[in-house]
BAFI-3210 file (N, C-alpha, C; in Angstrom, 3 decimals, decimal comma, padded with zeros to 6 digits):
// residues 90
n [1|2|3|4|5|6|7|8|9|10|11|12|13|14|15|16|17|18|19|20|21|22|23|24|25|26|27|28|29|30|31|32|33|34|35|36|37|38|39|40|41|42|43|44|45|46|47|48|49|50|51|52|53|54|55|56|57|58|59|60|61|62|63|64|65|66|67|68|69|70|71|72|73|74|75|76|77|78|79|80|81|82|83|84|85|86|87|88|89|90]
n.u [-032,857|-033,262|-035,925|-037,738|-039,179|-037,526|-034,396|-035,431|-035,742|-033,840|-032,254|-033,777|-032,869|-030,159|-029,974|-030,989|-029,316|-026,904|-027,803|-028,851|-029,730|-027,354|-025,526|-024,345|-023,982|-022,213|-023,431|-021,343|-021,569|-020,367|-019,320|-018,331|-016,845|-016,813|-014,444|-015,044|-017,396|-018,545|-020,025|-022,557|-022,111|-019,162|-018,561|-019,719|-017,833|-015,317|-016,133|-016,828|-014,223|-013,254|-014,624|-013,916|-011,266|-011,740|-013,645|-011,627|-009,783|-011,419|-012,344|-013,541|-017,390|-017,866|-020,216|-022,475|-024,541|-025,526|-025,860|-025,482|-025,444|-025,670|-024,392|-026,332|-025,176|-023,572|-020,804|-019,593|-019,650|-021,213|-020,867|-022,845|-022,794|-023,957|-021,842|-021,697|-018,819|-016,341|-013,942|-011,206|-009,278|-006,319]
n.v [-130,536|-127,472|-125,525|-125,097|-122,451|-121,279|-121,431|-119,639|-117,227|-116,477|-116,596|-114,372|-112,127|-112,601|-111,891|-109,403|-107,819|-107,936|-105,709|-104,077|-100,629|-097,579|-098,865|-100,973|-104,201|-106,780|-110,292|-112,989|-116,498|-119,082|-122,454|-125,745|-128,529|-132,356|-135,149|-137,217|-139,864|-139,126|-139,504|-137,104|-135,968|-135,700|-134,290|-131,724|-131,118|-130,643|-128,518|-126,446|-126,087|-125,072|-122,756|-121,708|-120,846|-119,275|-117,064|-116,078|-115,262|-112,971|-111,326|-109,512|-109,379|-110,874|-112,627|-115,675|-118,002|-121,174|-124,522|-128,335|-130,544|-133,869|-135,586|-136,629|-138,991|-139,816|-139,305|-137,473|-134,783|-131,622|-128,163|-125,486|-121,943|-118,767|-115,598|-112,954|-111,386|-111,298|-114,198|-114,532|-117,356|-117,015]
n.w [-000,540|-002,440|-002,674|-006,110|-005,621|-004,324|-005,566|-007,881|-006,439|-006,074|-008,334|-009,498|-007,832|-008,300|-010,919|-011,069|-009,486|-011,669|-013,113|-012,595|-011,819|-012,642|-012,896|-014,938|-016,049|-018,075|-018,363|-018,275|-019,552|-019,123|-019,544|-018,149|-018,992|-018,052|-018,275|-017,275|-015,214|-012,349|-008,629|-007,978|-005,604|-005,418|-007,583|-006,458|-005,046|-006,581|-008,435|-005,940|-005,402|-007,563|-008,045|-005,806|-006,542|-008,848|-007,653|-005,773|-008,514|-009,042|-007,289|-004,830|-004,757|-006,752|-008,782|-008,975|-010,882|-011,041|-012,678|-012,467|-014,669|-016,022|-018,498|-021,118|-023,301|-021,204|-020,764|-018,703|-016,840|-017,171|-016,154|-015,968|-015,873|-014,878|-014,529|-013,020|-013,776|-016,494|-017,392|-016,425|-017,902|-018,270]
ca.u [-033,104|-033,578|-037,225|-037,963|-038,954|-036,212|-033,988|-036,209|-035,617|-032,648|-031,857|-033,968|-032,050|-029,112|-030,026|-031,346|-028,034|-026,251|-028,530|-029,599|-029,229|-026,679|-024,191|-025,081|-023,120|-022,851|-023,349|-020,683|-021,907|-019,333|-019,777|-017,168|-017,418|-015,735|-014,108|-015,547|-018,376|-018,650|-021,323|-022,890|-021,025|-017,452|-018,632|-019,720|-016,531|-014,955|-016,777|-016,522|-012,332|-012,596|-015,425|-013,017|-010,004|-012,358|-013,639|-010,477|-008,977|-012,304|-012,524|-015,214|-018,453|-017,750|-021,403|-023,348|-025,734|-024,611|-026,364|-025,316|-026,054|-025,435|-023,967|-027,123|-024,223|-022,634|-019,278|-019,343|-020,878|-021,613|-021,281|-022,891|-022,682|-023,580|-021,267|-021,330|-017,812|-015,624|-013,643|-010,077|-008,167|-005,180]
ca.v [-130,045|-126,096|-125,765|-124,298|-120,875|-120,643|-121,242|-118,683|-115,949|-116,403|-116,047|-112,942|-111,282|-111,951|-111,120|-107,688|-107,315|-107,800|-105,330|-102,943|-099,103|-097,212|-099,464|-102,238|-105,033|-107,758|-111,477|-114,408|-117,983|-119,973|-124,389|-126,695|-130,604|-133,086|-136,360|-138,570|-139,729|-139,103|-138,987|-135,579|-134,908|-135,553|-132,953|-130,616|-130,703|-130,568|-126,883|-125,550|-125,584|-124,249|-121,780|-120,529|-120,277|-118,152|-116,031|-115,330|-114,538|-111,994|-110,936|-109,485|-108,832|-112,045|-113,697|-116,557|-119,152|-122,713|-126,085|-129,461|-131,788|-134,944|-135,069|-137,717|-140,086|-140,641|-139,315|-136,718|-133,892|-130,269|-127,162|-124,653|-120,759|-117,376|-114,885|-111,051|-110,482|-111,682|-115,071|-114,809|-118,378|-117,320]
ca.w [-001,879|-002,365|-003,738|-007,162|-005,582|-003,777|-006,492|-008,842|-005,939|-006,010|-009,824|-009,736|-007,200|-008,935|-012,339|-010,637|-008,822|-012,635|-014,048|-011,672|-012,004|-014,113|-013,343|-015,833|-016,185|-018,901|-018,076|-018,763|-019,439|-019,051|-019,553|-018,061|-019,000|-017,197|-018,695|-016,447|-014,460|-010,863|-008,422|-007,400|-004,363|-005,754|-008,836|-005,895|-004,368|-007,581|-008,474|-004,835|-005,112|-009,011|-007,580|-005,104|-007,026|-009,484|-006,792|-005,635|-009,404|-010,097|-006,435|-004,071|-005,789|-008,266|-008,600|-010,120|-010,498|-011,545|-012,947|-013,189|-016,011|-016,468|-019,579|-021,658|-023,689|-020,162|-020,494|-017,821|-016,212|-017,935|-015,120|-016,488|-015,031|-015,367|-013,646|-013,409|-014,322|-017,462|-016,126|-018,021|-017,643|-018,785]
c.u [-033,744|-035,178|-037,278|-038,031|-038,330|-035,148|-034,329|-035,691|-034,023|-032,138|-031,983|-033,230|-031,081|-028,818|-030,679|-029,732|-026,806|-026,758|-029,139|-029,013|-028,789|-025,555|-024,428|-024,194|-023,857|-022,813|-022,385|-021,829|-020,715|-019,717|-018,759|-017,764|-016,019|-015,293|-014,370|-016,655|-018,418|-019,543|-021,474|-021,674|-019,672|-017,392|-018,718|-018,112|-015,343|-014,948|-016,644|-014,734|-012,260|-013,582|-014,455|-012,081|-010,690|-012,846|-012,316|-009,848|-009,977|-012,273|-013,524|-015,937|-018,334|-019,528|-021,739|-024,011|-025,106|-025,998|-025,715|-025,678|-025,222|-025,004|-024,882|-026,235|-023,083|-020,843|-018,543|-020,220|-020,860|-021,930|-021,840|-023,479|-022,729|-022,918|-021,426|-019,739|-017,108|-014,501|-012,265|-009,040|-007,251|-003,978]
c.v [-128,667|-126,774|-124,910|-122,797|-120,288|-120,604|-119,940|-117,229|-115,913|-115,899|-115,027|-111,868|-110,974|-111,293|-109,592|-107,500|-107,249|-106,771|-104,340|-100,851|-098,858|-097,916|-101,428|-102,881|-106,144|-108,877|-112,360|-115,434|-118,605|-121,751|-124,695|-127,759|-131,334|-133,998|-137,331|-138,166|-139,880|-138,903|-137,875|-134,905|-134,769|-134,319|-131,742|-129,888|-130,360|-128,697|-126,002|-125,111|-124,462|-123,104|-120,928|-120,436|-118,871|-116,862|-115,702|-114,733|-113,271|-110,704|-110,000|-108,608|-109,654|-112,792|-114,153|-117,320|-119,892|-123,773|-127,005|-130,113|-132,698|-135,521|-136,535|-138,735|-140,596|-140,044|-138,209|-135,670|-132,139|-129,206|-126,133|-123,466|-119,764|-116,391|-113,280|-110,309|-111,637|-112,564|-115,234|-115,929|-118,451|-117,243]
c.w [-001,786|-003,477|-004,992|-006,344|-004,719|-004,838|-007,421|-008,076|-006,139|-007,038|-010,220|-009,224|-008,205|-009,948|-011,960|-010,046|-010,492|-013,144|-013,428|-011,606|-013,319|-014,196|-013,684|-016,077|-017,407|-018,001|-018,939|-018,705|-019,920|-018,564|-019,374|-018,244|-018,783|-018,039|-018,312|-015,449|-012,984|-009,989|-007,742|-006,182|-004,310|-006,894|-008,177|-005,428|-005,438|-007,502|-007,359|-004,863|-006,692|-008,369|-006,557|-005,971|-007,941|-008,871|-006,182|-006,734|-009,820|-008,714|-005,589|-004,813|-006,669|-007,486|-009,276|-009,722|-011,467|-011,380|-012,993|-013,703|-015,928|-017,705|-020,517|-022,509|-022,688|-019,769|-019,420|-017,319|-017,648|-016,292|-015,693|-015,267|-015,327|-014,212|-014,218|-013,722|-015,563|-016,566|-017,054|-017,301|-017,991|-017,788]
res [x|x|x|x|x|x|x|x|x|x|x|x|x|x|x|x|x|x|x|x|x|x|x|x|x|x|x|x|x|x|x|x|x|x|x|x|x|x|x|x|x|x|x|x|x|x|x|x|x|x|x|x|x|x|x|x|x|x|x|x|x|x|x|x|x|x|x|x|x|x|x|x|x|x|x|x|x|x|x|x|x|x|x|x|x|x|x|x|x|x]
***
């Protein structure tokens, strides 16, 4: 388990690396929710294949920070993510 202030450094970095200088970038938040319940490490593996396909469609220099939730009425998970570039699924 990463500790809180590792996590925290981490966030700061990145939100300095979105935001740093003159070349200012906006932030995405982007939420996926699943349809079903699975436990943690099938959701990881889940997010690591859509995480690469996404880094490969934004390409180098794509970054973010990611949560999972549990979604509280049970019916699946909630990924939620902020990325430094615009994520177009079309």
């Amino acid at each position: 388990m990463v500790s809180k202030f590792v996590r925290q450094c981490r966030c700061e970095d990145l939100i300095d690396s979105f935001l740093c200088g003159d070349n200012r970038r906006s932030c995405v938040f982007f939420t996926l929710t699943t349809p079903d319940v699975v436990d943690l490490k099938e959701m990881r593996g889940r997010w690591r294949s859509l995480r690469h396909f996404l880094v490969e469609k934004m390409g180098n220099g794509a970054k973010y920070v990611m949560n999972y939730e549990l979604h509280p009425k049970g019916h699946g998970w909630h990924i939620h993510s902020v990325w430094n570039r615009f994520i177009d699924l079309r």
